[in-house]
C-alpha positions as CSV (number, residue, x, y, z in Angstrom):
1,X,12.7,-18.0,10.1
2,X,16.1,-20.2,9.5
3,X,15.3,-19.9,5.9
4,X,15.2,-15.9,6.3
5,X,18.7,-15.6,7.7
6,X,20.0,-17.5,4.9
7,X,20.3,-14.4,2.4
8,X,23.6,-14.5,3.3
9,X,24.8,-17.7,5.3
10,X,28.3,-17.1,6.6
11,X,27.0,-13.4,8.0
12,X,26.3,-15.3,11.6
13,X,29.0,-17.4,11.4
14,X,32.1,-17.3,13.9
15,X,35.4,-16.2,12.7
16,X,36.9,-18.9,11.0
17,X,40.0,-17.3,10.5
18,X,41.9,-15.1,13.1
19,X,38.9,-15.2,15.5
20,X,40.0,-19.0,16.4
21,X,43.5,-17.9,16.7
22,X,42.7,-14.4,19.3
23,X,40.1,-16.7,21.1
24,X,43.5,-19.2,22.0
25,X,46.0,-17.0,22.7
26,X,42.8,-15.2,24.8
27,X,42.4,-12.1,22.6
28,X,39.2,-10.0,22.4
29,X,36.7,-12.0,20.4
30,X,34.4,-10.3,17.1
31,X,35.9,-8.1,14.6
32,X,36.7,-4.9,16.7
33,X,35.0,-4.9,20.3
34,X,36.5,-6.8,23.4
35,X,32.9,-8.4,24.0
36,X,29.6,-8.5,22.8
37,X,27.5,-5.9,25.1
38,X,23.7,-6.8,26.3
39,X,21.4,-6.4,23.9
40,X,20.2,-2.7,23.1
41,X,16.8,-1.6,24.7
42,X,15.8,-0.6,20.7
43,X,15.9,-4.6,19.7
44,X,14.5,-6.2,23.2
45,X,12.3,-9.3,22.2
46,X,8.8,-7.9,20.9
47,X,5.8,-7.5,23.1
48,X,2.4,-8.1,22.0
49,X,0.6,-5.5,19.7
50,X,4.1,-4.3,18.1
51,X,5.7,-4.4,14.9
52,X,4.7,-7.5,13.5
53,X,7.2,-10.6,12.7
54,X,8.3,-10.4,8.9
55,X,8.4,-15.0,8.0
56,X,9.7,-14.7,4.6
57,X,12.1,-17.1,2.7
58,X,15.3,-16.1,1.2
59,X,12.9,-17.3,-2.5
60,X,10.3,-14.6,-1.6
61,X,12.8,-12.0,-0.4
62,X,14.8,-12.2,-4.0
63,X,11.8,-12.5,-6.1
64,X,10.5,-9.6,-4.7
65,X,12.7,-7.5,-4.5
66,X,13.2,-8.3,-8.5
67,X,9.7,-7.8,-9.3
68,X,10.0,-4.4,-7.4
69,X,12.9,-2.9,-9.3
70,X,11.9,-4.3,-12.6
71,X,8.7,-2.9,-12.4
72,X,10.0,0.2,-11.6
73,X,12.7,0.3,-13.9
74,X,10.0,-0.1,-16.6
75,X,8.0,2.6,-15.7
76,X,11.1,4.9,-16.0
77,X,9.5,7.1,-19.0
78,X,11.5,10.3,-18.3
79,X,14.8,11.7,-18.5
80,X,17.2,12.8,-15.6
81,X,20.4,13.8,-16.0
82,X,22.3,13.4,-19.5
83,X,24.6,10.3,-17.8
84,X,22.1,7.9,-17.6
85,X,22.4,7.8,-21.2
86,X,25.5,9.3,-22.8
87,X,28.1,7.1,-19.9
88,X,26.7,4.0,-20.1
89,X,24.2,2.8,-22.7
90,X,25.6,4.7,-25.3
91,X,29.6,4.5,-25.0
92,X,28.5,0.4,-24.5
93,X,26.5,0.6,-27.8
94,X,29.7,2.0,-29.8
95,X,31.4,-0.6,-27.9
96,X,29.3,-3.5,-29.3
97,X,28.2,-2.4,-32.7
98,X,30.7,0.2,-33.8
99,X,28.5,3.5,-33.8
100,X,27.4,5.8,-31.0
101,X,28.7,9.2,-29.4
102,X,31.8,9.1,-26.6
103,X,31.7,12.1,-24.8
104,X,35.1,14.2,-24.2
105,X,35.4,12.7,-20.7
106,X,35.8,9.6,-21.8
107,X,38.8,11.0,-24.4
108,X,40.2,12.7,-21.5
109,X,40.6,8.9,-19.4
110,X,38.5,10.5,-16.5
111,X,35.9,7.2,-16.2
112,X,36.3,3.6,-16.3
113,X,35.0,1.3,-18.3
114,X,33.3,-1.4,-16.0
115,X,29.8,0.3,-15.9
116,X,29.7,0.7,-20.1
117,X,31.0,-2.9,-20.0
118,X,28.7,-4.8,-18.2
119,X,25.9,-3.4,-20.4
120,X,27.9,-4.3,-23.4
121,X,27.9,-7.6,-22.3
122,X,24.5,-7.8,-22.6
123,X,24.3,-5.9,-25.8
124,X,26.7,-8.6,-27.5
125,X,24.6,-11.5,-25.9
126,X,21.8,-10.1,-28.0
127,X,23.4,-9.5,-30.9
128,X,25.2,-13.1,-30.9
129,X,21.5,-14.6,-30.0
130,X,20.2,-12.2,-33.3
131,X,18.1,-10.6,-30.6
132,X,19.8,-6.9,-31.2
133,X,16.2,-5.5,-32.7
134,X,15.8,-1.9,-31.6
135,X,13.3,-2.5,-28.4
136,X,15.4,-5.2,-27.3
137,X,18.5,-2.8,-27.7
138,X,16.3,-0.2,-25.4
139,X,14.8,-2.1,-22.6
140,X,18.4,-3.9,-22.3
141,X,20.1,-1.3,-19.9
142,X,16.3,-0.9,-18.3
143,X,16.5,-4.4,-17.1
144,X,20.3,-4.2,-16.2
145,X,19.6,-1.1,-13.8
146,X,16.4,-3.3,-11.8
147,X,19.2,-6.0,-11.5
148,X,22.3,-3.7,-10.3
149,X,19.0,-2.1,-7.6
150,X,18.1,-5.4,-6.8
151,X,21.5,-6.5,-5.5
152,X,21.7,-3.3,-3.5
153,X,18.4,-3.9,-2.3
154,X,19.7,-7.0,-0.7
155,X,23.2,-6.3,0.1
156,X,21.3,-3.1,2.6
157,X,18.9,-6.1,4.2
158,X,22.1,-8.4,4.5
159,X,24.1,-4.9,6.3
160,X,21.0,-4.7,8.4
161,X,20.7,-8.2,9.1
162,X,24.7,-7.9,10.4
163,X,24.7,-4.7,11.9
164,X,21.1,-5.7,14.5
165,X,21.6,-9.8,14.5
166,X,19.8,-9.8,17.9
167,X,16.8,-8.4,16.1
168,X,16.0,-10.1,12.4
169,X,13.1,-7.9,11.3
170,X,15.5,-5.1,11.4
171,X,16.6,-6.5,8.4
172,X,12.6,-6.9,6.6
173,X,11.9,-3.3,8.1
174,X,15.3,-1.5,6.1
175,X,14.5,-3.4,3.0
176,X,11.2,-2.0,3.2
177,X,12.2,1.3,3.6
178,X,14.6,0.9,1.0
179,X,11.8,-0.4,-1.3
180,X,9.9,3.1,-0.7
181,X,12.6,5.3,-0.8
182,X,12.2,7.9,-3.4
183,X,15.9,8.4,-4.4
184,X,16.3,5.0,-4.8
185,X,13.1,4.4,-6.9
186,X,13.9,7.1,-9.1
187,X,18.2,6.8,-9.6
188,X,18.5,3.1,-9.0
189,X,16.5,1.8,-11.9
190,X,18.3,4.1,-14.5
191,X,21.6,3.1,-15.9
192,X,23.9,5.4,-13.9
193,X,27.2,4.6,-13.1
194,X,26.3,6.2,-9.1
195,X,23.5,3.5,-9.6
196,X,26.3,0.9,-9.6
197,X,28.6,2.6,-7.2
198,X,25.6,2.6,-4.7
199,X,24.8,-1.2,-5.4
200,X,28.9,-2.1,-5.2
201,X,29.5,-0.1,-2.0
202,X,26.2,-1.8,0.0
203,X,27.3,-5.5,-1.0
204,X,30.8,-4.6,0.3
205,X,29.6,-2.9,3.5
206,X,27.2,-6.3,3.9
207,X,30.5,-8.3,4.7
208,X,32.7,-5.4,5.8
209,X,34.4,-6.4,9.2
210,X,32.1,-4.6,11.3
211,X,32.5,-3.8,15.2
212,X,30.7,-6.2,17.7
213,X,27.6,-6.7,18.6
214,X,27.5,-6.7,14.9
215,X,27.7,-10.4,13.8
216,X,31.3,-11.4,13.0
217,X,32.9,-11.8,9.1
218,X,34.4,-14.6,8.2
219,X,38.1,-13.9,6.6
220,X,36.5,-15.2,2.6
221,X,33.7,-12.9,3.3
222,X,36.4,-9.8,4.1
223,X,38.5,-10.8,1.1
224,X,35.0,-10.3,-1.2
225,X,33.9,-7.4,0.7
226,X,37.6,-5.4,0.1
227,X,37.2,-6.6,-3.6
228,X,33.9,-5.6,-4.3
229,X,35.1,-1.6,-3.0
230,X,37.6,-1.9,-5.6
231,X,35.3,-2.6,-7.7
232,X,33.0,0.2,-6.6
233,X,36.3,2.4,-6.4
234,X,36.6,1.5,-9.9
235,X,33.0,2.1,-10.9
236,X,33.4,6.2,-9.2
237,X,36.3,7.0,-7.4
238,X,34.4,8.8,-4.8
239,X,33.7,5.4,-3.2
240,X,36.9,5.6,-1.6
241,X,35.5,8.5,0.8
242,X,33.2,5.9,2.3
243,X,35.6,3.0,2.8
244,X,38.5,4.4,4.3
245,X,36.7,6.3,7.0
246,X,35.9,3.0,8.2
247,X,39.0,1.1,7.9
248,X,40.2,4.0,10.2
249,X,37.5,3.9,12.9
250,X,37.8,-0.2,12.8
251,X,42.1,0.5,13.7
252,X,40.7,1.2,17.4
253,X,41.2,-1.9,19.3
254,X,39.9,0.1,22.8
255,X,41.7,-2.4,25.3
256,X,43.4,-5.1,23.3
257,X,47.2,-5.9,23.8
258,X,50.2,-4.1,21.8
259,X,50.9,-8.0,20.2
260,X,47.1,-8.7,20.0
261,X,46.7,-5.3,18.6
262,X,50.2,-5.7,15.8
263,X,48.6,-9.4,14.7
264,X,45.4,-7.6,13.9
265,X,46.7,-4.7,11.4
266,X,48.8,-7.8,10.0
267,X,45.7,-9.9,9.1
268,X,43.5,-6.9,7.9
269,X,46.4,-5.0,6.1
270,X,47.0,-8.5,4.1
271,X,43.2,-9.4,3.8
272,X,42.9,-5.7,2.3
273,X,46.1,-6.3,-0.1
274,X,44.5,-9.1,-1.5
275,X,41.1,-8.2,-2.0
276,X,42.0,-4.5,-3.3
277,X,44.4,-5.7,-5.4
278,X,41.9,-8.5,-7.2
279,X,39.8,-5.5,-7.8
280,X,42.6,-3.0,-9.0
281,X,43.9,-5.7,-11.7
282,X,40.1,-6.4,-12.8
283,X,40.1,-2.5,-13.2
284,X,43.2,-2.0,-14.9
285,X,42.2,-4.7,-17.5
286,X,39.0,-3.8,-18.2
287,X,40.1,0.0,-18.7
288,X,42.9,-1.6,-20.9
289,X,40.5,-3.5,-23.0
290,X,38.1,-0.3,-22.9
291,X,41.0,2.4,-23.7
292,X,43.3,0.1,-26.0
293,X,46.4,1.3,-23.2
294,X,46.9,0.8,-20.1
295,X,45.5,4.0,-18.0
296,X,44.5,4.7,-14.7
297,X,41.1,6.6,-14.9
298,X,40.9,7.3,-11.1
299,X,44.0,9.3,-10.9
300,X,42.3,11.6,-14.4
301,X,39.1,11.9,-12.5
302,X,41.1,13.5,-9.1
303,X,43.3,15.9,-11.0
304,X,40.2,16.9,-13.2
305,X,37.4,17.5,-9.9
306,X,39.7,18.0,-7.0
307,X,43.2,19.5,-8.3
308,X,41.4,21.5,-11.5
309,X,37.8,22.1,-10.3
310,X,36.9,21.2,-13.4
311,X,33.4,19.9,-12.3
312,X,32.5,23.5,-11.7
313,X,32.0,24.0,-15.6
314,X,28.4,22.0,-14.4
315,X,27.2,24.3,-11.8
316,X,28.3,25.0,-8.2
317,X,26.1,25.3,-5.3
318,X,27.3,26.7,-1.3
319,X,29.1,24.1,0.9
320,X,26.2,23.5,2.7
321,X,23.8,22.3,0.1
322,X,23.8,18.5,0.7
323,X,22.7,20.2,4.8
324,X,19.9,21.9,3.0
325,X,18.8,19.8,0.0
326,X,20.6,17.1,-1.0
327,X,20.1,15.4,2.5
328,X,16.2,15.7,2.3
329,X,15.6,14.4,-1.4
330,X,17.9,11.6,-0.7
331,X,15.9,10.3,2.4
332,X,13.0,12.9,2.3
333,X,10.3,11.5,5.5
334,X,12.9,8.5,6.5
335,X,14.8,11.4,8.3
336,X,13.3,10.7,11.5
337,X,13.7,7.1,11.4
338,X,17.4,7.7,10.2
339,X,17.5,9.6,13.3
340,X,16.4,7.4,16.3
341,X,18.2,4.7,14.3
342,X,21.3,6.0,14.7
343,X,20.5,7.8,18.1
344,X,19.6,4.4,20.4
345,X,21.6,1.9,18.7
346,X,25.0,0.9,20.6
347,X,27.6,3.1,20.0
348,X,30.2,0.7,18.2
349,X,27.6,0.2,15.1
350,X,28.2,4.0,14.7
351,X,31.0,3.7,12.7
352,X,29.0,3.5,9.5
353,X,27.1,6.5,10.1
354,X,30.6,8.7,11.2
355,X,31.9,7.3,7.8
356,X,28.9,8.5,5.9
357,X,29.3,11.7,7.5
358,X,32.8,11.8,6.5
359,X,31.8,10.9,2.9
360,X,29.2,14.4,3.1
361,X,31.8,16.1,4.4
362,X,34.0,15.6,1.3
363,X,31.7,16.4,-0.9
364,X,30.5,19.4,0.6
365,X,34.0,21.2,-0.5
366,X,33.4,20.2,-3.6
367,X,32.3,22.7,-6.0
368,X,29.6,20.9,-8.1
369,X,27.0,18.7,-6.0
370,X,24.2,16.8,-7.2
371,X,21.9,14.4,-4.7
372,X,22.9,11.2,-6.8
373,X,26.4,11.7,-5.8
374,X,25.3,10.5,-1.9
375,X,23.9,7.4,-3.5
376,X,25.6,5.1,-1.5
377,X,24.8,6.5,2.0
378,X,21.5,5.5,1.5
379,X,21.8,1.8,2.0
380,X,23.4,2.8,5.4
381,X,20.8,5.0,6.0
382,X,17.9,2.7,5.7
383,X,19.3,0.1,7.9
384,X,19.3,2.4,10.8
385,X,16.0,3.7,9.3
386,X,14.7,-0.5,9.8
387,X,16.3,-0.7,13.1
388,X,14.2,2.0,14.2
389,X,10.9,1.2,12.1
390,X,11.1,-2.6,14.4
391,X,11.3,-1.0,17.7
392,X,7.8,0.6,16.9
393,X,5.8,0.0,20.0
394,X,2.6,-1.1,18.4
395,X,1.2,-2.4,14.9
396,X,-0.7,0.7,14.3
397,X,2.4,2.9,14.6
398,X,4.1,0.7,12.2
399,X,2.0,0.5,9.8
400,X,1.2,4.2,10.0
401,X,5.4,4.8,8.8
402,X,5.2,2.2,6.7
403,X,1.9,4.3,5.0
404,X,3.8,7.8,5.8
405,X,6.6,6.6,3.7
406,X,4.6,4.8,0.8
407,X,2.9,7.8,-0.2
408,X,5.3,11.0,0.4
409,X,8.0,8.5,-1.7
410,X,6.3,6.1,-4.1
411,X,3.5,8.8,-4.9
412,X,6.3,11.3,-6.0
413,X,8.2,8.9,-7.3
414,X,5.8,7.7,-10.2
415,X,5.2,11.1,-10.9
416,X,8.9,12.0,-12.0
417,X,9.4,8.6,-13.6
418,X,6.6,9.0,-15.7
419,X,5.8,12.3,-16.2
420,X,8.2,14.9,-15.4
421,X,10.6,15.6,-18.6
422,X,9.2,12.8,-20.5
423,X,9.4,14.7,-23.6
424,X,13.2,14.1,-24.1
425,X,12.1,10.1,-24.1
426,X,9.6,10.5,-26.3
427,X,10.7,12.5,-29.0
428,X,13.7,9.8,-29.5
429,X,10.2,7.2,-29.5
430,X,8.8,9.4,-32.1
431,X,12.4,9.3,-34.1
432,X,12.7,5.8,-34.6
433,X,9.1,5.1,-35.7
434,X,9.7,7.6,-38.2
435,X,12.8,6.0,-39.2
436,X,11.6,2.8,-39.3
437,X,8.6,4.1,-41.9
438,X,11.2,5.7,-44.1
439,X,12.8,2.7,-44.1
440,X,9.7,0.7,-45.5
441,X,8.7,3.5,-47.9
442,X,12.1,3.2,-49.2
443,X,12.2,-0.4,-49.4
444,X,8.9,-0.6,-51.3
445,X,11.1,1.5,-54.0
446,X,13.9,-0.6,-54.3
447,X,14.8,-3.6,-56.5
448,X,14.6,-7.1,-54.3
449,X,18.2,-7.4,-52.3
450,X,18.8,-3.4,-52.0
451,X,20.1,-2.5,-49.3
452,X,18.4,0.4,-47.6
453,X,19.8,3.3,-45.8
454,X,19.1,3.4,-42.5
455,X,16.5,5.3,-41.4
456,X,15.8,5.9,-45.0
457,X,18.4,8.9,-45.3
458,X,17.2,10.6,-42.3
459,X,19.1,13.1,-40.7
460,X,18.9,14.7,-37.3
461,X,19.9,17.7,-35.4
462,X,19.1,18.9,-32.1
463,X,19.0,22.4,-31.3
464,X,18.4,21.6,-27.4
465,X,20.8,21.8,-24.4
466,X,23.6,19.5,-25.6
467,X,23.2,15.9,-24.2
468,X,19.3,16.6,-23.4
469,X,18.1,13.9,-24.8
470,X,18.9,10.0,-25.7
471,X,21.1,9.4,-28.6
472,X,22.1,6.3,-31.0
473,X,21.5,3.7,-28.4
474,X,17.7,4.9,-28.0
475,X,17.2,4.3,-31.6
476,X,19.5,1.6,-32.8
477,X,20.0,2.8,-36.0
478,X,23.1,4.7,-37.7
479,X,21.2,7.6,-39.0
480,X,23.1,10.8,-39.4
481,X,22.6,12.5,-35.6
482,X,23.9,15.8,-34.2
483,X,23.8,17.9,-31.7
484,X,24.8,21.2,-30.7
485,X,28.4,20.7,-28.5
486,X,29.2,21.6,-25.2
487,X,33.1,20.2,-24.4
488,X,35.7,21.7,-22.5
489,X,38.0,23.8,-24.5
490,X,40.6,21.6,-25.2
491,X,38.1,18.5,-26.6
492,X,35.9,20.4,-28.6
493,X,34.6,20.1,-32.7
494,X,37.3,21.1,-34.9
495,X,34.1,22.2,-37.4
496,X,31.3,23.4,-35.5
497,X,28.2,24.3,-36.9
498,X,29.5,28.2,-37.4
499,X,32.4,27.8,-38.1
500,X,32.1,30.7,-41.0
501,X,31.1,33.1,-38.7
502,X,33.5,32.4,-36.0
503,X,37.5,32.4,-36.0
504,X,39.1,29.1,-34.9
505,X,40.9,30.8,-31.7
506,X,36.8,31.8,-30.1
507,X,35.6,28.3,-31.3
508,X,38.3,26.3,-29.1
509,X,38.2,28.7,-26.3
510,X,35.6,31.2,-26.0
511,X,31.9,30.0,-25.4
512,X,30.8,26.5,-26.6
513,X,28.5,26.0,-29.6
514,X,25.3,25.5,-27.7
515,X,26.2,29.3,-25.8
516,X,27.0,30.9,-29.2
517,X,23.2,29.3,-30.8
518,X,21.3,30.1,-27.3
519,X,22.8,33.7,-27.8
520,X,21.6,34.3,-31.1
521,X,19.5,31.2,-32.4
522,X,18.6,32.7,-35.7
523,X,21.9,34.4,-37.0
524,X,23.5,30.8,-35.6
525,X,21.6,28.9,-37.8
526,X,21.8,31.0,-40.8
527,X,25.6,31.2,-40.5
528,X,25.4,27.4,-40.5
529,X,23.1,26.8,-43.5
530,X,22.9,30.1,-44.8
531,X,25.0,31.7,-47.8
532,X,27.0,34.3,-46.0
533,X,27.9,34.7,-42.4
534,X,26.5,37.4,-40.1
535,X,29.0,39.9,-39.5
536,X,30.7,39.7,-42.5
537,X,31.6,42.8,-45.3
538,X,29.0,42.4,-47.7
539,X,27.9,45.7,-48.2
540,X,30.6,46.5,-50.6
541,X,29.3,47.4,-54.3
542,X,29.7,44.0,-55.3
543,X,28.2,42.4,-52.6
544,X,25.0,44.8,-52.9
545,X,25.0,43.9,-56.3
546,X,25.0,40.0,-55.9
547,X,22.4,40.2,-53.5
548,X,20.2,42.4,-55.7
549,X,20.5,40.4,-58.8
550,X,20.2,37.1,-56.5
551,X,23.9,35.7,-57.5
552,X,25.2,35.8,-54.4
553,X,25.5,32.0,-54.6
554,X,27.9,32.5,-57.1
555,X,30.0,35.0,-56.2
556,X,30.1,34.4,-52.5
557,X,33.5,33.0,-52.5
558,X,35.0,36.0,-54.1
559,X,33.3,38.1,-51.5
560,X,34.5,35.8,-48.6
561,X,30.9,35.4,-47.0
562,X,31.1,31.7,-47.2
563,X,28.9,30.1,-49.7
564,X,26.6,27.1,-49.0
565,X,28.0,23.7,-48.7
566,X,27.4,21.2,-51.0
567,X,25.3,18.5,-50.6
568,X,26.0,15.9,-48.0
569,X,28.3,18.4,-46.5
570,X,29.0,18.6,-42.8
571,X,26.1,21.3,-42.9
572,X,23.8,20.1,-45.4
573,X,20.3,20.5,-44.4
574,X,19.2,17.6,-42.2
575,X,15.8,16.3,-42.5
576,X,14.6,16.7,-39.3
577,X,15.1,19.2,-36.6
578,X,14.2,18.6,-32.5
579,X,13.8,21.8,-30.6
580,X,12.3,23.3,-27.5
581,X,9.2,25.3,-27.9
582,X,10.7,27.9,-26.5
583,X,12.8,28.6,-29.5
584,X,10.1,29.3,-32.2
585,X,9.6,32.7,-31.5
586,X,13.0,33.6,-32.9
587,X,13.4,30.5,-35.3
588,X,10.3,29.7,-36.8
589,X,10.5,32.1,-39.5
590,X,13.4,30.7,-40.8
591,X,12.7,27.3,-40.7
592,X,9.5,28.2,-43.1
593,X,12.3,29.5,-44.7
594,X,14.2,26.5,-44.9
595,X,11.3,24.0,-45.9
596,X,10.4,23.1,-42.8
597,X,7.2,22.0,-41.1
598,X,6.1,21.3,-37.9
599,X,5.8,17.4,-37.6
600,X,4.8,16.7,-33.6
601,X,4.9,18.8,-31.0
602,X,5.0,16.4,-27.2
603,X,4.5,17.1,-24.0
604,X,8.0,17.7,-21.9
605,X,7.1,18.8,-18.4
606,X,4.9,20.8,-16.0
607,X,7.8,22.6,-14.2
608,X,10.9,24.2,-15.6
609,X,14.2,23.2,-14.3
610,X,16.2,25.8,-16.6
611,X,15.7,28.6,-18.8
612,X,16.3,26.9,-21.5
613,X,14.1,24.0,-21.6
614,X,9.8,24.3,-22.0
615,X,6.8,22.4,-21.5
616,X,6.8,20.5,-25.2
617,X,9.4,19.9,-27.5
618,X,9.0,19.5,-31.4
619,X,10.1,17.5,-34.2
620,X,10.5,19.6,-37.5
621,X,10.5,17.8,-40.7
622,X,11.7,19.2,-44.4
623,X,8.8,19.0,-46.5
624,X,10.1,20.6,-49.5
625,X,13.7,21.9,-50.8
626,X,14.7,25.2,-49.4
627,X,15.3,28.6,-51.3
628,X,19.0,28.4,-53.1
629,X,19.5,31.1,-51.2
630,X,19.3,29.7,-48.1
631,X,20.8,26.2,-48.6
């Protein structure tokens, strides 16, 4: 049992710093509360046939809690959202080895570079160590994500441990719920920058100067716990909306002295200075080294969500649907626990749970709301969730939440990680093994010491949702990629795909290029690669004339209709096209057209989470050269 309450030593410890100095000049003892009240009925000694006593050492705790989130993050064969791979693994990727895909948020200074960076660091350990082969490249930011879970794991059994020290397996009973929890499965052991933010937040909460009868903080463990929110601050802004609710609730002193009440601020607002600001000038310079200036991310990302609404451009839903959804995928059959938690503990360890409310609150006006945004609530959920799970009156009713919450979130949880849109993962899979083959077949071609192209001279381009799949730092390879862009107005592609069938005023501001090709796939495509753009006055004499004779090659620049590129031109043919199903019925004529041939056509999903998605996606390969008059 000691060796339990050793995850985090100092938690139990008394107040080395201002506690010794209120406890002589007879101030109210523990971080908040005049005195420590009995012991809640919830966490009364056990009675025989309840919740059984969790004796596990610190060793077995970390270990398997490691095992847990590296297994899961290696069972992660589907895609989410497009950030998992576009805002961390890949911006890191360019970072280390020069080539890769920034998106026009990070052009416009609106995230910071800490989460890219600590996978970079990894990425450059490989590549130092020769280790930078493509898997290794792949599973790096796989085993990264099980280590960032893994220390939110036990920062939420350390918060639990704090928040109910009369009761220890409060602490064993959150982590398990933790363990189980679907959102966490399934977010955590992905390489989101929320993933990191969640982790960040529940280590600082862990030593956060909490009200008594929560254990006391020590002053080095409130120094860490204010720099590691900076950090998380740092990582999303939005973790600010958690923090300051509850250095606001923590100002009440209920009956302390005016002087007794003055010395406290005094302490806290310096303890605060100095932590916050360790974290703010570890933030600055890594933007700085990130950025090549000095910027200030945070302040970008408010003007752009909050002042501009610019988030809205990704969807809106009604105020109330974090009330209605959000809420019950982030904790889906823990609610009840969450509940009775939060209901019967004492009233002072509240102040997480009116802070998490706070941070809903916020969120709720904004515009654009996805479940992973609440991330970090759920560490604060799941220790009132344990606290709750240890009063159970009996082993069988334990055990019977414990089952209750394996299989509604585990069961579920496999399923979307290894089945539900794995087709975006899996085409990329299916890319670099047919990269690496053109790379051999080349090879086997060339005289000894040739170099050889990478990927053989393949080229890609994805006529899917933009950002709806993995990019360079799936594959590893600098092959020729593209994909059809989305961007804001002001950051978009000076040359997009169209461009000769589209004036440069509706490029920049009217709809994106992935609108204009879902609008009209086939006239898209052959304004791209075709010999004269859609629209355009070809039906004069001459123009009849070229076409009939089969000239119009030649003449098209006299006829403005915007002849074929050259070869290796920003819209030369590529070699390979990756599509939705969906799509052939108004495309695959003119790929036949264009030599192409269906290569593979994989499994995506069973259930369709927009319109312009489908159930398999396929890889088109140019078999043969196309018709001159065509490209």
């Amino acid at each position: 049992e000691k060796k339990a309450e050793a995850v985090i030593p100092a938690m139990s410890s008394g107040d080395k710093g201002t506690g010794e100095l209120r406890q002589r000049r007879g101030a109210p003892q523990g971080d908040s509360a005049p005195a420590a009240p009995p012991v809640n009925p919830l966490h009364a000694a056990p009675t025989p046939g309840s919740a059984p006593q969790f004796r596990m050492s610190t060793a077995a705790v970390v270990v398997g809690v490691l095992a847990w989130r590296v297994a899961g993050a290696l069972l992660q064969q589907t895609y989410f959202v497009p950030d998992e791979h576009w805002q961390g693994p890949e911006v890191a990727h360019k970072m280390v080895f020069g080539y890769g895909h920034e998106t026009w948020e990070w052009h416009a200074g609106l995230r910071g570079y800490l989460h890219p960076g600590l996978i970079a660091l990894f990425f450059k350990a490989a590549q130092m160590t020769g280790a930078d082969s493509p898997a290794v490249i792949f599973l790096i930011p796989k085993l990264f994500s099980a280590l960032v879970a893994s220390v939110g794991d036990l920062a939420t059994f350390a918060l639990a441990r704090r928040l109910f020290p009369a009761t220890p397996r409060a602490a064993h009973c959150a982590l398990t719920c933790q363990l189980l929890n679907l959102s966490y499965f399934f977010c955590m052991t992905r390489p989101l920058s929320n993933s990191l933010e969640a982790a960040l937040s529940a280590a600082a909460l862990a030593l956060w100067p909490l009200p008594a009868p929560a254990a006391p903080s020590t002053r080095l463990q409130r120094l860490a716990s204010f720099f590691l929110a900076a950090l998380s601050f740092a990582t999303r802004p939005t973790a600010a909306l958690l923090f300051v609710p509850l250095a606001i609730i923590q100002m009440d002193r209920g009956t302390a002295s005016l002087g007794s009440h003055i010395r406290f601020l005094l302490v806290r607002f310096t303890e605060a200075a100095l932590g916050l600001g360790a974290g703010g000038a570890v933030m600055a310079c890594v933007d700085r080294v990130g950025y090549g200036r000095w910027t200030l991310p945070p302040l970008n990302f408010l003007e752009f969500n909050v002042l501009t609404h610019g988030a809205s451009l990704y969807g809106e839903q009604p105020w109330y649907w974090y009330l209605s959804q959000g809420g019950f995928i982030l904790l889906a059959t823990s609610i009840p626990l969450v509940g009775n938690g939060i209901k019967k503990c004492h009233p002072a360890l509240r102040a997480p749970a009116f802070a998490a409310a706070a941070y809903v609150a916020v969120h709720s006006a904004l515009g654009h709301k996805e479940f992973r945004f609440l991330l970090p609530l759920v560490p604060i959920a799941m220790a009132y969730a344990g606290s709750a799970l240890s009063a159970a009156n009996s082993a069988k009713q334990f055990w019977g939440w414990t089952i209750i919450l394996a299989v509604t979130n585990v069961v579920p949880a496999v399923y979307i990680s290894t089945v539900h849109q794995r087709g975006a993962v899996d085409v990329m899979h299916h890319i670099s093994a047919t990269a690496a083959s053109r790379e051999l077949l080349l090879a086997a071609t060339l005289a000894p010491g040739e170099a050889v192209a990478p990927g053989g001279g393949m080229s890609v381009l994805f006529l899917t949702p933009c950002h709806s799949t993995p990019y360079y730092s799936s594959l590893h390879r600098n092959i020729s990629l593209r994909f059809l862009d989305c961007s804001p107005p002001s950051f978009r592609l000076l040359a997009p795909l169209d461009a000769k069938c589209i004036d440069e005023k509706n490029a920049t501001r009217g709809p994106d290029e992935a609108d204009r090709f879902y609008k009209n796939p086939e006239k898209f495509l052959r304004c791209a690669f075709g010999t004269k753009s859609e629209g355009a006055d070809d039906d004069t004499w001459l123009g009849w004339g070229a076409a009939y004779l089969g000239v119009e090659e030649y003449v098209g620049e006299y006829l403005g209709t915007g002849a074929a590129p050259p070869a290796g031109g920003a819209n030369s043919l590529p070699t390979h096209v990756v599509l939705y199903s969906g799509l052939l019925e108004q495309v695959e004529g003119l790929l036949g057209e264009l030599g192409f041939t269906r290569d593979v056509s994989l499994f995506h999903t069973h259930a369709l989470v927009e319109s312009r998605i489908s159930k398999t996606i396929e890889v088109w390969e140019r078999k043969k050269k196309a018709p001159s008059s065509l490209a």
